[in-house]
C-alpha positions as CSV (number, residue, x, y, z in Angstrom):
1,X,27.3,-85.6,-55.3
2,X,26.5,-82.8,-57.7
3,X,27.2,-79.2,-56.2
4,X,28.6,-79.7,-52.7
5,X,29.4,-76.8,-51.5
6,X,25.9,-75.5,-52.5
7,X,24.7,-78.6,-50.4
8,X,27.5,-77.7,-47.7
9,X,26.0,-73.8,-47.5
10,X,22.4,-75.3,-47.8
11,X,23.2,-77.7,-44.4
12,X,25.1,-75.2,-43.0
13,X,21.8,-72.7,-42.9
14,X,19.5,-75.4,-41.9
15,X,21.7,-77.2,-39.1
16,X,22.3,-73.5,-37.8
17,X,19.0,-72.3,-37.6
18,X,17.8,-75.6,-36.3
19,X,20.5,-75.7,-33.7
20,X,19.9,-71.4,-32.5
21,X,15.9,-72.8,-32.2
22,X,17.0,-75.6,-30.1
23,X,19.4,-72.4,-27.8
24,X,16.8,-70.3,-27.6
25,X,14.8,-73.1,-25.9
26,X,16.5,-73.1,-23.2
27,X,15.4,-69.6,-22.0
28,X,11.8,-70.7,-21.3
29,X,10.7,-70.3,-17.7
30,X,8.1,-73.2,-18.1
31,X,10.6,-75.7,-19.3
32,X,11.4,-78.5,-17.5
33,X,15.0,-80.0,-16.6
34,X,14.3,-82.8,-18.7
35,X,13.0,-80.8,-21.4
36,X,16.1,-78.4,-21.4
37,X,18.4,-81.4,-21.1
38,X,17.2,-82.6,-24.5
39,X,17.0,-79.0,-25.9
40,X,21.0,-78.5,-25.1
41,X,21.7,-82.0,-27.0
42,X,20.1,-80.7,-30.2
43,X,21.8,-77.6,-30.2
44,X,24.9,-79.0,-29.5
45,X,24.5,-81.2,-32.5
46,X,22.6,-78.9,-34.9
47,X,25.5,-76.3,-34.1
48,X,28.1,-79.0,-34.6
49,X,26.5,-80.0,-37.4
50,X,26.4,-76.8,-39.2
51,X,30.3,-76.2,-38.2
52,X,31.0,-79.4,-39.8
53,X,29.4,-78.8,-43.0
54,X,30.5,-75.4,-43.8
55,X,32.6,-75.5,-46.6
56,X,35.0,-72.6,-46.1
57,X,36.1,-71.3,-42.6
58,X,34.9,-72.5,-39.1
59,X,34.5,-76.2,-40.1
60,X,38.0,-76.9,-40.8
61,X,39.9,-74.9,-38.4
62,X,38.3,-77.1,-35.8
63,X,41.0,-79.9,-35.0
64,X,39.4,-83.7,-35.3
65,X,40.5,-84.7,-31.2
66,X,38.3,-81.7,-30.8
67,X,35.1,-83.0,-32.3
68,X,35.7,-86.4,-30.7
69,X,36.2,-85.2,-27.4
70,X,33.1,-82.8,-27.6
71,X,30.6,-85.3,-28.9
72,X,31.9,-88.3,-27.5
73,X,31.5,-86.8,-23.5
74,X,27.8,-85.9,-25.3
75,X,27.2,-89.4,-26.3
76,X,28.5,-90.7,-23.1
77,X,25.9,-88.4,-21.5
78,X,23.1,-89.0,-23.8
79,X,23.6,-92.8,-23.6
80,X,23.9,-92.9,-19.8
81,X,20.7,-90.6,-19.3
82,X,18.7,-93.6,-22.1
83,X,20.1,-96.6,-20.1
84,X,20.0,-95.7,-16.6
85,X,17.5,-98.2,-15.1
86,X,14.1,-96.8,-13.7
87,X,13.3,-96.1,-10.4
88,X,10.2,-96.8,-8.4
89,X,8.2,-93.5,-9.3
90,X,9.3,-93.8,-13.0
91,X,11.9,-91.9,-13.6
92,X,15.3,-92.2,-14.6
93,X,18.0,-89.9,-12.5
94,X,14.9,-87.0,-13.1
95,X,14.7,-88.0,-16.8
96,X,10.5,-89.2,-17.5
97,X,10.1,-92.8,-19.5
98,X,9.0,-90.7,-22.8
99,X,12.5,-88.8,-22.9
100,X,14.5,-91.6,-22.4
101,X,14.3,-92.9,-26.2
102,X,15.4,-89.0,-27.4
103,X,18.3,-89.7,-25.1
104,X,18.9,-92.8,-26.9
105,X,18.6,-91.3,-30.5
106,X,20.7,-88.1,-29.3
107,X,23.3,-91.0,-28.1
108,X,23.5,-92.0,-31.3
109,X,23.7,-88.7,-33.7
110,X,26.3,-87.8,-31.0
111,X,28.3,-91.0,-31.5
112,X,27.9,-90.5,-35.1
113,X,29.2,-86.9,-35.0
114,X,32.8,-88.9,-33.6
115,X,32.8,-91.5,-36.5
116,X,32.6,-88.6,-38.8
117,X,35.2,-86.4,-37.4
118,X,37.6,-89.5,-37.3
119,X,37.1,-90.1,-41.2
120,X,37.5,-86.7,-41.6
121,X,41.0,-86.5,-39.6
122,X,42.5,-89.5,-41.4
123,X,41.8,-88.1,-44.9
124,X,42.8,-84.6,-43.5
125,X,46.1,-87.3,-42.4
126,X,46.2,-88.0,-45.9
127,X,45.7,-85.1,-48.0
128,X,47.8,-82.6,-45.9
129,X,47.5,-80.4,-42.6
130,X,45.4,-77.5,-44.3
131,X,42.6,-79.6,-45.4
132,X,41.8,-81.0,-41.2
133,X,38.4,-80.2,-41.5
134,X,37.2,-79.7,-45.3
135,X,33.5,-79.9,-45.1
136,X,31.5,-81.2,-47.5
137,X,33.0,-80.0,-50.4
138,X,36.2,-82.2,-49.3
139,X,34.6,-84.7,-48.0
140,X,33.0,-85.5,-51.7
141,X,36.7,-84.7,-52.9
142,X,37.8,-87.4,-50.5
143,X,35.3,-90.1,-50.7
144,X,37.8,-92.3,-52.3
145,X,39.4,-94.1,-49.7
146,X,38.4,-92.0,-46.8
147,X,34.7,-92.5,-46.5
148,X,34.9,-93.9,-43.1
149,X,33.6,-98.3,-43.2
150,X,30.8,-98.7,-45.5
151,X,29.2,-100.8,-42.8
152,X,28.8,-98.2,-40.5
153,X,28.1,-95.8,-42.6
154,X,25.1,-98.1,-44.0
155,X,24.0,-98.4,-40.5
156,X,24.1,-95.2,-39.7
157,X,22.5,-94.1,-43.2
158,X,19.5,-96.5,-42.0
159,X,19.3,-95.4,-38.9
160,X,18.4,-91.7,-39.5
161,X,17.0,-92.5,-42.7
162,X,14.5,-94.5,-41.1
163,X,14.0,-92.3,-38.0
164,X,13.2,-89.2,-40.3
165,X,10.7,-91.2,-42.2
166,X,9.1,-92.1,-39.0
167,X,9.0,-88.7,-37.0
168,X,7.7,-87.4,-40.1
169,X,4.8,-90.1,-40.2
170,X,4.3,-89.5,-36.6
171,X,3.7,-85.8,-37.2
172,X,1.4,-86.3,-39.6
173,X,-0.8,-88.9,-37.8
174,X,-1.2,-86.4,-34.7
175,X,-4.7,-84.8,-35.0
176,X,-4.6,-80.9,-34.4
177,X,-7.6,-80.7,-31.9
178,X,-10.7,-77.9,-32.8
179,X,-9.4,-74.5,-32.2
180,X,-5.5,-75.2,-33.2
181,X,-4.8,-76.5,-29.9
182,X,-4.9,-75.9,-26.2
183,X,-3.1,-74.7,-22.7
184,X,-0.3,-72.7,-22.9
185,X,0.4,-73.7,-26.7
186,X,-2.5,-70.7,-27.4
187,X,-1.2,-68.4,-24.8
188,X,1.1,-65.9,-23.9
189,X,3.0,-63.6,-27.1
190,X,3.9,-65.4,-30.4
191,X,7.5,-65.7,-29.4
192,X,6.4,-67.7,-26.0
193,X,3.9,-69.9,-28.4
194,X,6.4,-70.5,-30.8
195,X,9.0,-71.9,-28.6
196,X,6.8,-73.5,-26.7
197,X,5.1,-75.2,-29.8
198,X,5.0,-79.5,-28.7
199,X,5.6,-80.6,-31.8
200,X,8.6,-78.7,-33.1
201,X,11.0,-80.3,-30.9
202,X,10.3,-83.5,-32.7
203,X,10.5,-81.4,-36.1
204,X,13.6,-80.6,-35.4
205,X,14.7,-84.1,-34.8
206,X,13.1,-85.0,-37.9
207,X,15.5,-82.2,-39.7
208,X,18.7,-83.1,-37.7
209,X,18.2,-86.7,-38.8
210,X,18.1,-85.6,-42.8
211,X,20.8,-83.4,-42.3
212,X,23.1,-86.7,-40.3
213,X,22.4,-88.8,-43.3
214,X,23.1,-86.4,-46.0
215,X,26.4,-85.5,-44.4
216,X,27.1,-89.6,-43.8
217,X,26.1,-90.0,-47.6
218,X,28.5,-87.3,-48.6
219,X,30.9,-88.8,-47.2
């Protein structure tokens, strides 16, 4: 990869602003549990994300167990709140049919987050103790031997390759009704429209999904 670090900072700004969106969400009065279930998942990974990335500092100073713990609990969570079987009104545990494939993805990019923290903490294993968390810059440094098994990583690059492609479709195809839209996404102050906004949420899938394969490619 040509310039990592630049590519490190570049993730680093977009996985952090991304993930502080996905925080702020969570102070809405009109959201739903369900909605600020999902909202805590994407921050959780677009913060992690950005931590990981950075390639001086935070990043690095994390230790690997700590990553794996974090994400895997996440992905335990995520999966368990996709799979849970439905009940008689439709609902899964409080969770409504449409949110239960989010769950699933978040399952994923959480599961994801713990294959890459393991590749990371064997090459840290085999370049030395101060290099436990490089970022990207060490993990192009390291790709030789440490890039994790190319079979899950092609899976994985698939897998949010293709979702990115097809939330992007998906948000194109929506028509924007006469007017810009309606109910509470025209009312209220700009910073109550803004978060409230329907189709940012899937936006910012669509941008935590390139930022998971960019960091799986680096690797």
């Amino acid at each position: 990869m040509h310039g990592p670090a630049a590519v490190g900072w570049l993730l680093t700004g977009l996985m952090g602003a991304t993930g502080l969106y996905c925080l702020v969400r969570l102070v809405r009065r009109t959201a739903s549990r369900a909605e600020r279930e999902l909202d805590a998942s994407e921050a959780l990974k677009g913060l992690g994300m950005a931590a990981m990335a950075l390639p001086l500092g935070t990043g690095r100073q994390v230790p690997p167990a700590v990553w794996v713990v974090l994400f895997g609990l996440a992905a335990l969570w995520s999966l368990g709140a996709g799979l849970l079987p439905m009940t008689g009104s439709g609902t899964s545990s409080g969770h409504p049919p449409g949110h239960r494939g989010h769950h699933l993805y978040h399952g994923v990019g959480h599961l994801a987050m713990v294959y890459m923290a393991l590749v990371m903490g064997t090459g840290a294993g085999t370049t030395g103790a101060g290099a436990a968390m490089p970022g990207m810059a060490g993990m192009a440094d390291q790709a030789a031997g440490t890039g994790g098994s190319p079979a899950v990583t092609g899976a994985l690059l698939v897998f949010f390759g293709g979702y990115a492609v097809l939330a992007g479709a998906r948000m194109i195809a929506v028509p924007v009704p006469a007017g810009g839209g309606t109910g509470t996404a025209r009312r209220g102050s700009v910073a109550n429209r803004l978060l409230g906004a329907p189709e940012l949420p899937q936006a910012c899938r669509m941008v935590l999904g390139l930022g998971m394969f960019t960091m799986l490619l680096a690797m």
